[in-house]
MARVOFI-869974 format. One record per residue: chain; residue number from 1; residue in three letters; x, y, z of N, C-alpha, C, O in turn. Coordinates in pm, whole numbers, padded with zeros to 5 digits. Layout:
<guses>
[guse A NUM ALA [X Y Z] [X Y Z] [X Y Z] [X Y Z]]
...
</guses>
This chain:
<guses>
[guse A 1 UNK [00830 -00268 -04712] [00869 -00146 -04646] [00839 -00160 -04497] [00745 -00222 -04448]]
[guse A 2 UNK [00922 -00101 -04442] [00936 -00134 -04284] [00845 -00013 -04182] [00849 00104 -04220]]
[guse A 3 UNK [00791 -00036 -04098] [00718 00078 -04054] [00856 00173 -03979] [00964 00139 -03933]]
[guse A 4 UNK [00784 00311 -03996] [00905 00376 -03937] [00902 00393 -03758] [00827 00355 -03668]]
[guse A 5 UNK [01025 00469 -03766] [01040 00470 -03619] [00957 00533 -03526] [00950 00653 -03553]]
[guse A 6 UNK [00894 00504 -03433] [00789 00609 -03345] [00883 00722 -03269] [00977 00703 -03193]]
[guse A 7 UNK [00828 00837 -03313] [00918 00975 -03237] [00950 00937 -03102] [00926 00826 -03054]]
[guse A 8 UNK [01004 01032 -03042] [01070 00996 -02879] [00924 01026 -02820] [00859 00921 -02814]]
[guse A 9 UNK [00872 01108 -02787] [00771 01184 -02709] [00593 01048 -02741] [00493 01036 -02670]]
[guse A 10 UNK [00634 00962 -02898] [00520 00880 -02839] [00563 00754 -02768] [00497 00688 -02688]]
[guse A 11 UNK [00675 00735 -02807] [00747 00566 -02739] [00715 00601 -02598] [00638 00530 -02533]]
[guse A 12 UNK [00781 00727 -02536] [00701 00773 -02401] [00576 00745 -02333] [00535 00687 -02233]]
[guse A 13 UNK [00531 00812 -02433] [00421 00811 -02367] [00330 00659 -02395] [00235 00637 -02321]]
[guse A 14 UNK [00356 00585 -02477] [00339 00470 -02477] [00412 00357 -02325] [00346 00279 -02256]]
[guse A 15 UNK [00509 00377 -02319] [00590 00322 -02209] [00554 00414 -02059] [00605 00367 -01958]]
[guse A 16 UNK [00464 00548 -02042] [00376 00548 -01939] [00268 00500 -01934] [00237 00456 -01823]]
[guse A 17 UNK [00171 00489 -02040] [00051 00435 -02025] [00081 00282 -01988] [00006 00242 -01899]]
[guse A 18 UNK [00166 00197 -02031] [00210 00077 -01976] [00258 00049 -01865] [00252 -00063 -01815]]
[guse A 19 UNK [00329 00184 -01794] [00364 00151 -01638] [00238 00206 -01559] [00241 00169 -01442]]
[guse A 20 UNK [00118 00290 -01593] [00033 00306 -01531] [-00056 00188 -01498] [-00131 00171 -01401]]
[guse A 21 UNK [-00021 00093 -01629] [-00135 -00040 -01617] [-00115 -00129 -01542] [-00207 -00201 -01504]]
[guse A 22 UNK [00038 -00151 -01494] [00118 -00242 -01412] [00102 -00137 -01250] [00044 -00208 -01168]]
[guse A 23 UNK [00129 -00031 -01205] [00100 00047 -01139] [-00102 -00021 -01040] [-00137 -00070 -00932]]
[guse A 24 UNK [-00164 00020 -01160] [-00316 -00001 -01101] [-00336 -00132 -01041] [-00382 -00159 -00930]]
[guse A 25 UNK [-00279 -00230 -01160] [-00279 -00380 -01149] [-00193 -00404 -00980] [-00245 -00461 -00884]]
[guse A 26 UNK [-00100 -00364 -00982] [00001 -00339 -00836] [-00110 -00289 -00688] [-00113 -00356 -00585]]
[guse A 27 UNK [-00193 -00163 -00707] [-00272 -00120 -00624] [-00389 -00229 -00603] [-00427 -00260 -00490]]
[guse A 28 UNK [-00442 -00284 -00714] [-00601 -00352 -00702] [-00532 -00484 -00595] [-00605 -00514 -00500]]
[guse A 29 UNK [-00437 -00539 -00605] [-00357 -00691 -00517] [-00319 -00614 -00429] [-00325 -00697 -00339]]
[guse A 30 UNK [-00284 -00520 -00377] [-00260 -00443 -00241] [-00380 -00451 -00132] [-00397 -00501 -00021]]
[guse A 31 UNK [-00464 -00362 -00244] [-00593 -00394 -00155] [-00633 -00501 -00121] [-00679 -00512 -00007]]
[guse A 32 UNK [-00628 -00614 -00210] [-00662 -00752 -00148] [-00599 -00818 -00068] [-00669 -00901 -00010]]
[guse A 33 UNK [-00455 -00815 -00029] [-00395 -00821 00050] [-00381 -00780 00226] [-00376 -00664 00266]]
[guse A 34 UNK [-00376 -00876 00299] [-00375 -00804 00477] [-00299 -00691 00446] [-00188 -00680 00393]]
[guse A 35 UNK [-00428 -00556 00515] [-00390 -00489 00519] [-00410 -00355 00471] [-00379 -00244 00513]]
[guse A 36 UNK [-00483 -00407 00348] [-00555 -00341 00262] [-00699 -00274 00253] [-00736 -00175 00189]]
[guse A 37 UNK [-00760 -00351 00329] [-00922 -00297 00326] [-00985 -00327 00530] [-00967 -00420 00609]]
[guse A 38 UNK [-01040 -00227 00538] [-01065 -00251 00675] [-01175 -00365 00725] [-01238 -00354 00830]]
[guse A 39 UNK [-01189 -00502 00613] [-01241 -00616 00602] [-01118 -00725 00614] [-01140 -00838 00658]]
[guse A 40 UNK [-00989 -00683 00574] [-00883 -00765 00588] [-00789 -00730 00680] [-00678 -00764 00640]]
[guse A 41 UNK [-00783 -00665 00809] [-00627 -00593 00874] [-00544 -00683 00820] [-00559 -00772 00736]]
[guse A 42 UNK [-00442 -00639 00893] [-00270 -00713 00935] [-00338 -00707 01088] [-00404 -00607 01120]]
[guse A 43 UNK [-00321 -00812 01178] [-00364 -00875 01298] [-00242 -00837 01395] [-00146 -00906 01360]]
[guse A 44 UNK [-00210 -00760 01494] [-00104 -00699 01558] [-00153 -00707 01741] [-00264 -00673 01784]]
[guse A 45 UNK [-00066 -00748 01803] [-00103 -00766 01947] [-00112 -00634 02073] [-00166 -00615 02182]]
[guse A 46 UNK [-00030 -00566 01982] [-00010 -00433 02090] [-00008 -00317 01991] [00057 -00329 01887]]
[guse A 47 UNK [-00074 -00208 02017] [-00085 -00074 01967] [00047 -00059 01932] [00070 -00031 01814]]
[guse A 48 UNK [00159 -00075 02026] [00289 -00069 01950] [00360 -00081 01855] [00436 -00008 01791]]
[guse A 49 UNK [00310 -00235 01851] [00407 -00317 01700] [00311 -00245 01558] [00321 -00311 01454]]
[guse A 50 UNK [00229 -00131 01550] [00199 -00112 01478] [00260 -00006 01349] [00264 -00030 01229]]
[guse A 51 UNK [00305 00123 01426] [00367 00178 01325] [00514 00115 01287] [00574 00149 01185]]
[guse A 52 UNK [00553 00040 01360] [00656 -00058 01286] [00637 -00159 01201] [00725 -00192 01122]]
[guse A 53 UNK [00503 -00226 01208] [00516 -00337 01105] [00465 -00276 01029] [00418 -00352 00944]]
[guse A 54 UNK [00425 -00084 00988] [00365 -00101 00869] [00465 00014 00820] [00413 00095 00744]]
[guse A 55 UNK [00552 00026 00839] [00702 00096 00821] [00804 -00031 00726] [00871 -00009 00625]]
[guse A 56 UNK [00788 -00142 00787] [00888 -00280 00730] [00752 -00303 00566] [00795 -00348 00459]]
[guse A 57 UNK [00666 -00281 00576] [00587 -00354 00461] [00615 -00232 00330] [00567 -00119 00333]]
[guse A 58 UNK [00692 -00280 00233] [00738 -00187 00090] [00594 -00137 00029] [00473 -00145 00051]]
[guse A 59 UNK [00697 -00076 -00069] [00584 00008 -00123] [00495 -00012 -00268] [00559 00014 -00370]]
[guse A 60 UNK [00376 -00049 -00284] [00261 -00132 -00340] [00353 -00082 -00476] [00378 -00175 -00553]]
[guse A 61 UNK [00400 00037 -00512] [00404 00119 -00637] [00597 00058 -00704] [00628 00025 -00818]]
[guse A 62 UNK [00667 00065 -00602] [00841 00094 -00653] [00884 00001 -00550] [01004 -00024 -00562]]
[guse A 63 UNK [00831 -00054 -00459] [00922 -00130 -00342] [00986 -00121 -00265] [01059 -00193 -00198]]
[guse A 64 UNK [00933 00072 -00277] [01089 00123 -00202] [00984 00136 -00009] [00863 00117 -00002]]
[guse A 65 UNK [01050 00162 00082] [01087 00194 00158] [00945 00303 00264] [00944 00426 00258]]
[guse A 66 UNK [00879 00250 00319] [00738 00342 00364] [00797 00411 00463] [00897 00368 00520]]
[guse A 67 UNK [00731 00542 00497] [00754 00635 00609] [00601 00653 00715] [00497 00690 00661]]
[guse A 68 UNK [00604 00636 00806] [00504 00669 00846] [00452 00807 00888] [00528 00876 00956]]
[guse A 69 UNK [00314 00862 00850] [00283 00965 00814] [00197 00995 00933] [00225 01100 00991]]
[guse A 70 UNK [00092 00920 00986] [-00002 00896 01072] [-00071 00787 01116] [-00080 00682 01052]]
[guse A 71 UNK [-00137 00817 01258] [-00205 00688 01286] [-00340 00743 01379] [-00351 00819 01475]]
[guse A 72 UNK [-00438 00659 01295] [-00556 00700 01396] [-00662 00565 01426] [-00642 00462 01362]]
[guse A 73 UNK [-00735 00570 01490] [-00808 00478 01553] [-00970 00514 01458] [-01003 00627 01425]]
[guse A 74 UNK [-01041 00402 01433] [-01139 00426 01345] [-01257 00313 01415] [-01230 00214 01484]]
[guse A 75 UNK [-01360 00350 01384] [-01460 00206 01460] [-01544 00183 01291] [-01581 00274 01217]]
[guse A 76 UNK [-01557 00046 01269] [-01616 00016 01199] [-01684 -00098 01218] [-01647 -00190 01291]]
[guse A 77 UNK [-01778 -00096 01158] [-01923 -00187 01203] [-01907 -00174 01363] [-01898 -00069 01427]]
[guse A 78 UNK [-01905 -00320 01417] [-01856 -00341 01542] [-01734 -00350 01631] [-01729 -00352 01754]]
[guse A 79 UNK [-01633 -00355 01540] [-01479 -00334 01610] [-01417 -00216 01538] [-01436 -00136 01447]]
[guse A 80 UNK [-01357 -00242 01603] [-01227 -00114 01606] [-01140 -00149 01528] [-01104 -00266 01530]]
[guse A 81 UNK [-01080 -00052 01435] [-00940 -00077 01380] [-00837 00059 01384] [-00876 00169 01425]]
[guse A 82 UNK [-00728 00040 01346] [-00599 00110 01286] [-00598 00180 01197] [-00653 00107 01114]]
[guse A 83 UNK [-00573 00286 01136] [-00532 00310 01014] [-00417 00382 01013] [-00398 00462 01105]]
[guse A 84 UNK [-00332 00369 00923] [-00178 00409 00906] [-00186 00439 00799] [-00218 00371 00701]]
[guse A 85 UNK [-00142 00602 00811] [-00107 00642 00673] [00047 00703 00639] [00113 00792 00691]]
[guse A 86 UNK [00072 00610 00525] [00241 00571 00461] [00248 00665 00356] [00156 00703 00282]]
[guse A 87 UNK [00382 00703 00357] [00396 00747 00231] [00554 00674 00194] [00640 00670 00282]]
[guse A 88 UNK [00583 00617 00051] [00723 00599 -00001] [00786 00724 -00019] [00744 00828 -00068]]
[guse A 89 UNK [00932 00683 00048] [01044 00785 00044] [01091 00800 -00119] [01114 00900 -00187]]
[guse A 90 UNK [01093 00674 -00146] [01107 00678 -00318] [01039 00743 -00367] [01084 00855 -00391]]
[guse A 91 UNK [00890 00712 -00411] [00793 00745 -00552] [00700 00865 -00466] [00635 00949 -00528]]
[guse A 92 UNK [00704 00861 -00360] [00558 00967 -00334] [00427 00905 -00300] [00332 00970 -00256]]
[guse A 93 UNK [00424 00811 -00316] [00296 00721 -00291] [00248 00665 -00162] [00308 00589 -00087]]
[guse A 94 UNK [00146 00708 -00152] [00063 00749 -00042] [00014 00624 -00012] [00022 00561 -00117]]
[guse A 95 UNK [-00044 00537 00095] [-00086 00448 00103] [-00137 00451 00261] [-00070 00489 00357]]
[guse A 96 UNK [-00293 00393 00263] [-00345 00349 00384] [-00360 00226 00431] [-00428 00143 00371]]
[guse A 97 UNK [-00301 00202 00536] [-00292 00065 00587] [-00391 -00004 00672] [-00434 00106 00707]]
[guse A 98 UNK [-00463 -00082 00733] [-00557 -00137 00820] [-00475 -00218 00899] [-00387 -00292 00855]]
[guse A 99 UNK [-00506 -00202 01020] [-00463 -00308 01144] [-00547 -00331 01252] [-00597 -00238 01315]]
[guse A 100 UNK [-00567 -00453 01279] [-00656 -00474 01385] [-00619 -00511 01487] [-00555 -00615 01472]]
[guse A 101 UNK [-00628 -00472 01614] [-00561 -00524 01758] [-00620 -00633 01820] [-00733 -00624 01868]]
[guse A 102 UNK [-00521 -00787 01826] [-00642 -00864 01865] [-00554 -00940 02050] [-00434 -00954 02074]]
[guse A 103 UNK [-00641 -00963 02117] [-00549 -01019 02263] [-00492 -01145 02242] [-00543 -01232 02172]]
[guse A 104 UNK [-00394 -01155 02300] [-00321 -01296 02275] [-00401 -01442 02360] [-00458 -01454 02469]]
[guse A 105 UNK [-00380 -01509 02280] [-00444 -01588 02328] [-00376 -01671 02458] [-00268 -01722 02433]]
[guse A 106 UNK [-00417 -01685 02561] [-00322 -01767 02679] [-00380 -01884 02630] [-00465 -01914 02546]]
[guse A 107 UNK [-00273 -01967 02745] [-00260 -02123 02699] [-00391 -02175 02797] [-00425 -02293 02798]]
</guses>
């Protein structure tokens, strides 16, 4: 005898608890990633190129498309960093970015 079919409402909710696990798994490699923790920036030369390169970087959750929300200046330990806060136009997902401003190096 064959097991029967699982109702609609648990296959659901089975197939969210599985995109939540891929979801977290998605966030925990974000953070480890430049960019992610104000121990790792994204390394940027001018205050400028900042809310743009963190506008081009997708979104940790769906891939879709970041908006920039804000930007403020933060001091930690001894330097200074960035923080940018994104949200996807797609999913809703909120995300804080780290950037650190560093001088170019002359020749």
């Amino acid at each position: 005898m064959s097991k029967p079919k699982p109702r609609p409402r648990t296959a659901r909710r089975e197939a969210e608890r599985a995109n939540a696990a891929v979801v977290a798994t998605r966030e925990r490699i974000a953070r480890l990633e430049p960019g992610g923790a104000a121990d790792w920036p994204i390394t940027v030369e001018s205050a400028v190129l900042i809310e743009r390169r963190a506008a081009e970087l997708p979104c940790t959750q769906c891939g879709g498309e970041l908006e920039v929300k804000d930007h403020d200046a933060k001091v930690v330990g001894d330097s200074r960093r960035r923080i940018v806060g994104a949200k996807c136009r797609r999913c809703g997902n909120v995300r804080t970015i780290w950037f650190a401003i560093v001088e170019p190096v002359e020749n």
